[in-house]
PLY file of the C-alpha trace (Angstrom):
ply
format ascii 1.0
element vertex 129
property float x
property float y
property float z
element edge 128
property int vertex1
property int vertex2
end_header
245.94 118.80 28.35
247.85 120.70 30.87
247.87 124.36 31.88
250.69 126.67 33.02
248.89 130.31 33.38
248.52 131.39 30.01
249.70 128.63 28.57
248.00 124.86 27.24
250.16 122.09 26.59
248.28 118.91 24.90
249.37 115.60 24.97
251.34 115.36 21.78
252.97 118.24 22.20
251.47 121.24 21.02
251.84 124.31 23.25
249.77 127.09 22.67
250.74 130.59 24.61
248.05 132.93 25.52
246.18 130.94 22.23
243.16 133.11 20.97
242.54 129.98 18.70
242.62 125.53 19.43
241.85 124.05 16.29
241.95 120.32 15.83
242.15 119.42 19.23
242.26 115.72 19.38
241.38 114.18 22.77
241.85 110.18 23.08
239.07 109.71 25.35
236.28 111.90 24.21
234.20 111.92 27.37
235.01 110.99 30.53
238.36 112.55 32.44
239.66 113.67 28.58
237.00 116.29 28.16
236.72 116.91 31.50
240.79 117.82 31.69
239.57 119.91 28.36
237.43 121.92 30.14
239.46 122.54 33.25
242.63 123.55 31.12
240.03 126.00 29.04
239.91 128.20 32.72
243.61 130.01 32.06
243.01 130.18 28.28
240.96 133.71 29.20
241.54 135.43 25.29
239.77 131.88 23.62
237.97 133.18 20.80
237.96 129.82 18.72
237.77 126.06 19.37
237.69 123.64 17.00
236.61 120.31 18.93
235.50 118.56 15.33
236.14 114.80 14.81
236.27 113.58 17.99
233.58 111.28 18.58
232.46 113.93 21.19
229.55 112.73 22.77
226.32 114.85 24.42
227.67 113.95 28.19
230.91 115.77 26.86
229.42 118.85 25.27
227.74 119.28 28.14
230.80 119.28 30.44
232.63 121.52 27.84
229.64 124.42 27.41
229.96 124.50 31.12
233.39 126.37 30.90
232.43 127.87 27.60
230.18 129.89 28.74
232.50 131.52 30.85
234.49 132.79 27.75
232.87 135.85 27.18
235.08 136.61 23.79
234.35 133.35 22.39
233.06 133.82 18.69
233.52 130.73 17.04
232.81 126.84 18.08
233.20 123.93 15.70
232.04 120.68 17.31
230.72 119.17 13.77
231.74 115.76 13.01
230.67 114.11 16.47
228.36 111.91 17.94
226.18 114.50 19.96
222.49 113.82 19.50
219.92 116.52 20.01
220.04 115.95 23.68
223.49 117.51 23.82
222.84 120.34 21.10
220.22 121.33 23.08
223.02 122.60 25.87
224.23 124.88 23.55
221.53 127.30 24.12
223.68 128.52 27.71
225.99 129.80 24.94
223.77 132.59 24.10
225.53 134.66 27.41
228.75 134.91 25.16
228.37 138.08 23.49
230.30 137.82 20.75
229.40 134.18 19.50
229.01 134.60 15.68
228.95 130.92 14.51
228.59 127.40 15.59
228.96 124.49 13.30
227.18 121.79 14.15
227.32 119.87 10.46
227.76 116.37 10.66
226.32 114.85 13.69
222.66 113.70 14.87
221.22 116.46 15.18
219.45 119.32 15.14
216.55 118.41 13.93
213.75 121.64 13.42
212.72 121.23 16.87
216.44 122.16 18.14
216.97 124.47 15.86
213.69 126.86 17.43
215.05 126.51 20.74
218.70 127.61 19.74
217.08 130.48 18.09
219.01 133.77 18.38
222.97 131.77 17.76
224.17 131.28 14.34
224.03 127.88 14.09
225.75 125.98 10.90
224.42 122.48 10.04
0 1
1 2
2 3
3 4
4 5
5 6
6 7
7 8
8 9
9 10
10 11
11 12
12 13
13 14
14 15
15 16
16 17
17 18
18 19
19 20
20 21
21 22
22 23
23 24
24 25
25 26
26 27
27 28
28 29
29 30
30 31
31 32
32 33
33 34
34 35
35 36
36 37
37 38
38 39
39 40
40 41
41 42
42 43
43 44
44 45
45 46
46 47
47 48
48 49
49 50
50 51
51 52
52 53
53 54
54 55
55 56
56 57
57 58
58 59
59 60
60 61
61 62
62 63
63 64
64 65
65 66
66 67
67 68
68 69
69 70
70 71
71 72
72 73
73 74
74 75
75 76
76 77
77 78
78 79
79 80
80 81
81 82
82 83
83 84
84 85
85 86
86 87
87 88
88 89
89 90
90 91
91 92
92 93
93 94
94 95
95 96
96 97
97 98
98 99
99 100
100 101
101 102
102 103
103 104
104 105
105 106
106 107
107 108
108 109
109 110
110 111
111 112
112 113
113 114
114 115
115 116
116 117
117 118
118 119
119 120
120 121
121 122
122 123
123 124
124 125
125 126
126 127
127 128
């Protein structure tokens, strides 16, 4: 993923201008320098309202890295990281999302977690499982 001011090119091609929306970003390395280039790119992308991260083996050591620039979306309304590998360890992070405003919904279907206990302390987001 690069970034040209309002602009995110991924590697196989897709360019998004001033994108309100990524949906089925695909990232060959799903921790590590891919997420991490993820994240940095995410800084010029200052409208992002929706990323869809699902089916990416995305771990909890990359959900962590990636809520670290989320949270600096304040528009953001709508994250779909289900269909990844992140454990309740890593869906616990989510929590630092609660500073974006407008967050409506999180789907979080399909992975190892949340169990009950997770669930409590992400109380107050809309969390889909």
């Amino acid at each position: 993923v690069k970034t040209f001011a309002d602009q995110a090119v991924f590697s196989n091609g897709a360019i998004f201008s001033s994108p309100t929306q990524l949906n089925g970003i695909q990232t060959a390395l799903p921790t590590g320098n891919a997420i991490v280039d993820l994240g940095n790119s995410l800084d010029n992308l200052i409208n992002l309202t929706s990323i869809n991260i699902s089916n990416n083996l995305l771990s909890d050591e990359g959900l962590l890295v990636l809520v670290d620039e989320l949270v600096k979306h304040n528009e953001l309304e709508e994250l779909d990281i289900s269909n990844n590998m992140i454990s309740d360890i890593g869906l616990r992070c989510l929590k630092k999302l609660k500073q974006c405003k407008h967050i409506k919904k999180i789907n979080v279907a399909e992975n190892y977690g949340p169990s009950n206990e997770t669930l409590h302390e992400l109380n107050g987001l809309s969390i889909e499982y």
